[in-house]
N, C-alpha and C positions, 0 to 999 in steps of 0.2 A: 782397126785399132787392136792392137793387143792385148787379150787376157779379157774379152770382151765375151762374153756367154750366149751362145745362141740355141735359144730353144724354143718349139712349137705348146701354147699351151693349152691344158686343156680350155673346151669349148661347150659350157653347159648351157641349159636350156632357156630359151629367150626370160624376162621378167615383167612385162608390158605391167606400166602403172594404169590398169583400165579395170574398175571393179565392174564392167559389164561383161567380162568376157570370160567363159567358162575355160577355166585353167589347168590344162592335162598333161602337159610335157615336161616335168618337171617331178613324179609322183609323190606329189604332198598329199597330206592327208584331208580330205575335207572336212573332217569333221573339229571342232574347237578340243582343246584341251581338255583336261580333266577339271571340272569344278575346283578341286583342291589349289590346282596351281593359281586359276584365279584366286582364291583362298588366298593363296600363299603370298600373290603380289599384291592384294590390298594391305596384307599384314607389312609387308616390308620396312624394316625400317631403315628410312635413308640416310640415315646420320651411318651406317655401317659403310657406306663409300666413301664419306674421309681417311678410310683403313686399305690398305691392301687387304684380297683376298683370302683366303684358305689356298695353303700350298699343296696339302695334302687330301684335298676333298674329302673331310673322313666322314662328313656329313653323309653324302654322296655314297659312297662306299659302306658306309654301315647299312644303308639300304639294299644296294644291291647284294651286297651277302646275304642279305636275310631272304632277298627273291630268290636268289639262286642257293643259297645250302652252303655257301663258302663264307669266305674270311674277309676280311676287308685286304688284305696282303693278295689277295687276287687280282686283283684292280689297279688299271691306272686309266683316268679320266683327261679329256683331251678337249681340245674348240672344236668339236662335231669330230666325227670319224676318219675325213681327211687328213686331218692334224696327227691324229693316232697311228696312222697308217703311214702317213710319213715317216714315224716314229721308228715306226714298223720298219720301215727300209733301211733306215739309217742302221735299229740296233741287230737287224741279222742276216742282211743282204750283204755280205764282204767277202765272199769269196770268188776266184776268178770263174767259178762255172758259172753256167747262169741259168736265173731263176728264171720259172715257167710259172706262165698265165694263158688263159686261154686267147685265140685271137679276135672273140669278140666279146668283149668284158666290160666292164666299168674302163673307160677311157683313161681316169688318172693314173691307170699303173702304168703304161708304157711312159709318160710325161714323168713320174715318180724316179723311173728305172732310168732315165735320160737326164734328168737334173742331178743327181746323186752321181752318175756314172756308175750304173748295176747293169751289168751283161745279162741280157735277157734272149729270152726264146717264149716268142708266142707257138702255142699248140691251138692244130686248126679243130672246133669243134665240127663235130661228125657232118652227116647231108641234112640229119633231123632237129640240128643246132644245140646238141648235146656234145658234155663233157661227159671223155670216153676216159674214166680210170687210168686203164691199162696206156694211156701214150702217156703217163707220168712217169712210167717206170725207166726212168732214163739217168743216167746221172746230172746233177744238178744243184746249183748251188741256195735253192730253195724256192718252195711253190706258196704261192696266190691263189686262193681258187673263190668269187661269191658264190655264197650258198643261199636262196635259189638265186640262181648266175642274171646279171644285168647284161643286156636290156633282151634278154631272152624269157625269163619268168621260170624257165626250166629247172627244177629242184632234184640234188640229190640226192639220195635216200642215207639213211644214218650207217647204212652197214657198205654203200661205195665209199662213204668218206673214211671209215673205219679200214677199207681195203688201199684206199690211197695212204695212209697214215702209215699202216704195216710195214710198205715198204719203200719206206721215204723218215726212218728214224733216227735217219745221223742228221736233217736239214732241218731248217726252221718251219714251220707248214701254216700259213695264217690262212682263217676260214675266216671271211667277210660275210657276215648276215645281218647284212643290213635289212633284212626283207623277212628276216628266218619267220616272223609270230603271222605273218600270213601264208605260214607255209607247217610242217607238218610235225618236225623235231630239230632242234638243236642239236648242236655236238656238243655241246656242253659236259653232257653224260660221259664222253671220252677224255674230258681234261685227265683225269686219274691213271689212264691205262697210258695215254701218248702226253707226256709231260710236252715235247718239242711242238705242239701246238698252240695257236694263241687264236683266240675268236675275240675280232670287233667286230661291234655294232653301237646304230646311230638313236637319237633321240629322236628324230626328223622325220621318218616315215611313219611307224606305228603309234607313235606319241604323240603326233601332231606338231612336235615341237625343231620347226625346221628352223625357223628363223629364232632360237635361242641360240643353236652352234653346241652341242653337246655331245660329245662322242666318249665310248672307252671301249677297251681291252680285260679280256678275259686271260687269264693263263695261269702257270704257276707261279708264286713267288720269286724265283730267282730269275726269273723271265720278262717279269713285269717291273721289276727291280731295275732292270740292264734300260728297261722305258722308259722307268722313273729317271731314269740319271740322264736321257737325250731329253724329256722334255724340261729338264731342268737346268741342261745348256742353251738353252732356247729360250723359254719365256716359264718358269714355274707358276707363276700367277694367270696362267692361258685361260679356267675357266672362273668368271667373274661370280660374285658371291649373288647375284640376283638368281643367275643361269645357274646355279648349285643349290638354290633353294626353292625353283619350281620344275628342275629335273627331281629332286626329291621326291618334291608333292606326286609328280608324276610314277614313279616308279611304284607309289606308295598305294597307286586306285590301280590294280591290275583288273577288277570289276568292269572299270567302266572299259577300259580300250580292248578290253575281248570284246565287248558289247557290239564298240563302235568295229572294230577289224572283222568280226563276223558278219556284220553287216557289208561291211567292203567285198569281203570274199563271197557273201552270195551276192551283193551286187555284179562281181567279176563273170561269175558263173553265168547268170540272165543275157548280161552283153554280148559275153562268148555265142552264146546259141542263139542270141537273136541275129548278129550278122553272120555266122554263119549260113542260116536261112537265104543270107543277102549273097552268099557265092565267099562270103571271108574266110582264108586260110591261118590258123591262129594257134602260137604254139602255147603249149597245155602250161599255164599259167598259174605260181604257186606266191603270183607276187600281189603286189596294188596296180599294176598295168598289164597289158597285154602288148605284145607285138605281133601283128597280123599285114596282113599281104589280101591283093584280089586279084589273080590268074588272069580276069581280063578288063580294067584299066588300070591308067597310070598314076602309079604310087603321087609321084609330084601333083600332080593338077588337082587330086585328090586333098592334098595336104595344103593347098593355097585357098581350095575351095574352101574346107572348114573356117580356115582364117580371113576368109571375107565374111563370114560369119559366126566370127568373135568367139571360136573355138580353137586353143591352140593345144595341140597338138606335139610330138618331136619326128623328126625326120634327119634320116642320117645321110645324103646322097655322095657324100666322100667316103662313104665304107661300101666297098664293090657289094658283097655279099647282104648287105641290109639297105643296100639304094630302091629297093621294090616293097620297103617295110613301113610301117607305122608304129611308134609304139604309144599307146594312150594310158593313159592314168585311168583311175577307176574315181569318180566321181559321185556324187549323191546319186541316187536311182532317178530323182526329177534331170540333175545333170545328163546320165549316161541314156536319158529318154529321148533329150533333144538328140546327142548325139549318133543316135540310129537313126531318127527321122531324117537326118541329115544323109546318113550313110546311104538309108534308103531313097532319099531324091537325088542322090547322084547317082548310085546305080542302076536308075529306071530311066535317067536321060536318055 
């Protein structure tokens, strides 16, 4: 039939309704929200849902300026980061070159770049599953890059991104760091010097807060303006006034979720060197998951195994280059205990 849309969508990671089964393909955070936000939803008062929302989250946005040193006109808030980044294609993705991402990234940008119709060019990451700078230096109609890069864990350093920036000043340049607070610095610090960049990031990994949908954009004013205007051909009322009053509370305990994220990152640390002892290949991880490999068994049989024992896991076997991978979430320590003992009785079979 005619004028009919055909597209591949993306394809995330299983959701099994079984609270018995230790939960890692998906990298949520294990740990519960911040006190405050429960705080916040006992306080709630439900008689403010006979209203429409806040269109302009300024609730929201006066918090995060005050985290981050800017303005509320820096900000625009989204349904989790997705929605943002969608935003993101529609308000600077228009020209006929086309934009580069790397070829093993976060999934929804090729699906993003194909729904929209944005000419795209994946860049292959290197043999050590690094983004190499210098292949961006090409013409193009604007870059994508996460920073540390999914589902690799691989982190940039502040002074490559500031060299990808340099010279890439006439395009739009979004840095995705969804992952950045378990990893080393932000770009943030470069909003002032590279105006043409815009950094999102989610509620959902480091906040715990995956199943509220809370996303935003960082950039300048007139950039974030050109966002403000697509998401308000869309849906202006996208984040609901509950989801804007325990993102608040959360942005507001920066205390507690270094607490809980340092805890994850040395939990990361532990896992890392214990399977490695076991023969695991595991790239240097600046995220809440690892992606790891074993030289000598089979990735698949491996990943079926765990899930007969109520460990799931993600596994990608339609991407040639990550069909011998794992990639695991980082778990409480009692969590990631079982899942080495596990590792270890399969590889002593």
């Amino acid at each position: 039939m005619k004028g009919i849309r055909k597209i591949t969508p993306y394809v995330p990671g299983e959701q099994p309704d079984n609270p018995k089964i230790i939960k890692l393909n998906t990298n949520e955070n294990p740990y519960p929200p911040t006190p405050l936000a429960e705080q916040q939803l006992k306080n709630f008062d439900i008689r403010q849902l006979k209203r429409y929302n806040s269109v302009d989250n300024s609730q929201l946005k006066a918090a995060l300026a005050e985290k981050f040193g800017l303005t509320p006109e820096n900000f625009v808030i989204g349904n989790g980061s997705d929605e943002v980044l969608a935003f993101c294609f529609l308000a600077f993705f228009n020209s006929k070159d086309p934009i580069l991402f790397p070829d093993i990234t976060y999934g929804f940008y090729k699906v993003w770049a194909e729904l929209f119709n944005v000419p795209f060019k994946e860049i292959p990451l290197n043999d050590r599953f690094e983004i190499d700078i210098k292949d961006y230096q090409q013409e193009n109609g604007g870059i994508l890059l996460t920073n540390p890069n999914a589902p690799t864990g691989i982190f940039k350093s502040l002074s490559e991104i500031e060299a990808l920036l340099a010279v890439n000043q006439e395009v739009m340049v979004i840095i995705d760091e969804a992952y950045i607070d378990f990893a080393a610095s932000s770009a943030v610090t470069l909003l002032d010097k590279y105006p043409n960049m815009v950094i999102v990031r989610t509620f959902s990994k480091s906040s715990s807060l995956a199943g509220l949908r809370v996303g935003y954009a960082i950039g300048q004013p007139e950039y974030i303006q050109i966002i403000e205007s697509i998401k308000s051909s869309f849906n202006p009322y996208s984040v609901d006034s509950l989801a804007e009053d325990l993102a608040t509370a959360a942005v507001k305990d920066a205390a507690y979720y270094e607490e809980i994220n340092t805890t994850i990152c040395q939990t990361r640390e532990w896992f890392t060197e214990k399977i490695a002892e076991l023969g695991f290949q595991t790239c240097p991880s600046q995220t809440n998951f690892v992606l790891t490999t074993h030289p000598q068994h089979a990735i698949e049989d491996l990943f079926y195994f765990l899930e007969r024992h109520e460990v799931y896991v993600r596994y990608f076997p339609k991407v040639e280059r990550l069909k011998n991978y794992l990639r695991i979430s980082i778990g409480t320590p009692k969590e990631m205990e079982i899942v080495y003992q596990l590792l270890k009785e399969y590889t002593e079979q």
